[in-house]
VOFIBA-495511 format. One record per residue (C-alpha): x, y, z; residue in one letter. Coordinates in steps of 0.02 Angstrom, whole numbers, plus 32768, in hexadecimal, padded with zeros to 4 digits. Example, Ala and Ser with C-alpha at 12.3 -4.5 7.8 and 13.67 -1.06 7.14 Angstrom:
2
82677F1F8186A 82AC7FCB8165S 
***
This chain:
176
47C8A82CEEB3X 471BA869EEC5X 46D9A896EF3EX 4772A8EEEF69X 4743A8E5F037X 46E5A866F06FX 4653A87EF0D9X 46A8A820F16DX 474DA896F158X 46DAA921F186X 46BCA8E4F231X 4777A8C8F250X 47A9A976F26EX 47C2A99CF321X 4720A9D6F365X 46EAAA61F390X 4747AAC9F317X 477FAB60F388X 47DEAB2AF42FX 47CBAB61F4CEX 4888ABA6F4FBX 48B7ABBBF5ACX 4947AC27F5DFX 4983AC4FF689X 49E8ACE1F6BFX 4A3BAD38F751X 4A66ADE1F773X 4AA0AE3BF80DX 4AA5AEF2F826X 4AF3AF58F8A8X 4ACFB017F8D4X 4AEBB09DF938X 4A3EB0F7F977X 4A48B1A3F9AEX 49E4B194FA41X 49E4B126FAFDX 49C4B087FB08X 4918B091FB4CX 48CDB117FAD4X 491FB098FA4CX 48C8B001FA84X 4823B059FA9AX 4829B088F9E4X 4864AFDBF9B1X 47CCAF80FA12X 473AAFFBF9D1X 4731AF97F935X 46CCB013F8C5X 4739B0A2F8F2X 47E9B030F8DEX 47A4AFE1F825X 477CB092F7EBX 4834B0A5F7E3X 484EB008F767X 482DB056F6AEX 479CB018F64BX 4733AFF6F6ECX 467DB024F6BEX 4607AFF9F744X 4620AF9AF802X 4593AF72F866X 457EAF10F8F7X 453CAE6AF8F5X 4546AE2BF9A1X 45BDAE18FA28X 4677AE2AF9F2X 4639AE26F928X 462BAE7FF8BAX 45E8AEA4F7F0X 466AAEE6F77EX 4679AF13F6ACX 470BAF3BF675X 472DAF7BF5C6X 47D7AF47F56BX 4828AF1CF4D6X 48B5AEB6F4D3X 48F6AEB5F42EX 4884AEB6F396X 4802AE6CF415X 478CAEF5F46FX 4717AE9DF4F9X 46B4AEC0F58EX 46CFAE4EF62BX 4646AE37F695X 4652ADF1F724X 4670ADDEF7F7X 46FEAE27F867X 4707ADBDF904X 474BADDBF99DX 4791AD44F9F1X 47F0AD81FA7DX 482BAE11FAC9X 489FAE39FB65X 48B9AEEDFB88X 4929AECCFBF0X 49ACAE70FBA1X 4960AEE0FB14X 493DAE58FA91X 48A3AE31FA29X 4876ADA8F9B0X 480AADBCF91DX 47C2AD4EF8A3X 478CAD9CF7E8X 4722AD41F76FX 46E5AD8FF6E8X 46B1AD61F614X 4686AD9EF57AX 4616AD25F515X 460EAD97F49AX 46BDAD8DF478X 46C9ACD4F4C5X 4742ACF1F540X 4751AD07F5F4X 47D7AD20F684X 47F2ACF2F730X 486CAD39F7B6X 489DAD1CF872X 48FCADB5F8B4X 4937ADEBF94EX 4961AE96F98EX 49DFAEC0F9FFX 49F2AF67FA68X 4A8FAF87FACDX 4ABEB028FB12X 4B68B074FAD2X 4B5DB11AFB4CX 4ABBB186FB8FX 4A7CB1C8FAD8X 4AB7B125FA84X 4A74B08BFA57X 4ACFAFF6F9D5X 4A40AFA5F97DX 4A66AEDEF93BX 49EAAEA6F8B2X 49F4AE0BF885X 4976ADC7F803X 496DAD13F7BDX 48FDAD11F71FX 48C9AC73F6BAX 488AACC6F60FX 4807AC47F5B4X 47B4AC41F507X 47ECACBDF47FX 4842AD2AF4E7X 48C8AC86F52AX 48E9AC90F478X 4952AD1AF464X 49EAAD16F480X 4A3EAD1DF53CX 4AA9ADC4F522X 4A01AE27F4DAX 49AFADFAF577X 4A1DAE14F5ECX 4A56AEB6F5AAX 499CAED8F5C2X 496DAE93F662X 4A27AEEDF6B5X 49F9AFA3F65EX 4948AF7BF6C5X 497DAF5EF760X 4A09AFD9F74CX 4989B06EF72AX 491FB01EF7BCX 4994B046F823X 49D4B0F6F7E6X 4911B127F7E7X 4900B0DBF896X 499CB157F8BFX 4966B1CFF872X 48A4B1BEF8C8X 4902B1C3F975X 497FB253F96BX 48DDB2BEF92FX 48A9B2AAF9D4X 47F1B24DF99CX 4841B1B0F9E2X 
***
């Protein structure tokens, strides 16, 4: 019985030892901006002024027609990280008042990374209201696919929801 593991038995463990998990989720979020429909789009399509409103944003710069750089700080869980990476801008119609954005950002650090398609709706309810659709289609890779679905979408909804109460918020000040 000795050697109690071979040498070959060694090599027979799945390889590499830590998998890269992919998880994909959807969310949707719907809101009521205090403001018209064109002083809401105009906030929603000047990029660094719109992702100031999403908490943990640190920096935005352009890079670039319709990109942008982004790092955003978050913990999700017991994990802390900082994204890095590019906001895209892949369409936008003002009027039919939709945009399409991609985001792709990582941590290697952490060994993780994210990427989202989202679209943004803006329909006018009445003169100093605006309904805002999010909807947000993330694939979550490396450590951070890991966890489990209800920690990151708890996560990823409380975003977007204080996105858009910041956004609100940003637009009944009258800075909008």
């Amino acid at each position: 019985t000795w050697p109690r593991f071979s040498p070959a038995a060694r090599w027979s463990r799945p390889w590499p030892r830590y998998r890269w998990e992919v998880s994909s989720l959807k969310i949707e979020i719907l809101s009521d901006v205090p403001a018209s429909r064109e002083a809401t789009w105009a906030l929603v399509m000047d990029i660094p002024k719109a992702a100031s409103c999403i908490p943990g944003i640190k920096d935005i710069t352009p890079d670039g027609e319709g990109k942008y750089q982004a790092t955003l700080q978050a913990r999700v869980g017991p994990m802390g990280m900082n994204l890095s990476g590019t906001i895209t801008v892949l369409s936008q119609d003002a009027d039919a008042g939709e945009a399409y954005f991609l985001v792709e950002a990582n941590d290697r650090r952490v060994g993780s990374g994210i990427k989202t398609n989202m679209s943004m709706k803006v329909t006018a309810k009445s003169a100093d209201e605006t309904e805002l659709e999010i909807i947000a289609d993330t694939t979550f890779m490396g450590r951070l696919g890991e966890l489990g679905q209800p920690l990151i979408r708890r996560k990823a909804r409380n975003t977007l929801e204080e996105f858009s109460k910041n956004l609100s918020k940003l637009l009944s000040s009258g800075s909008g």
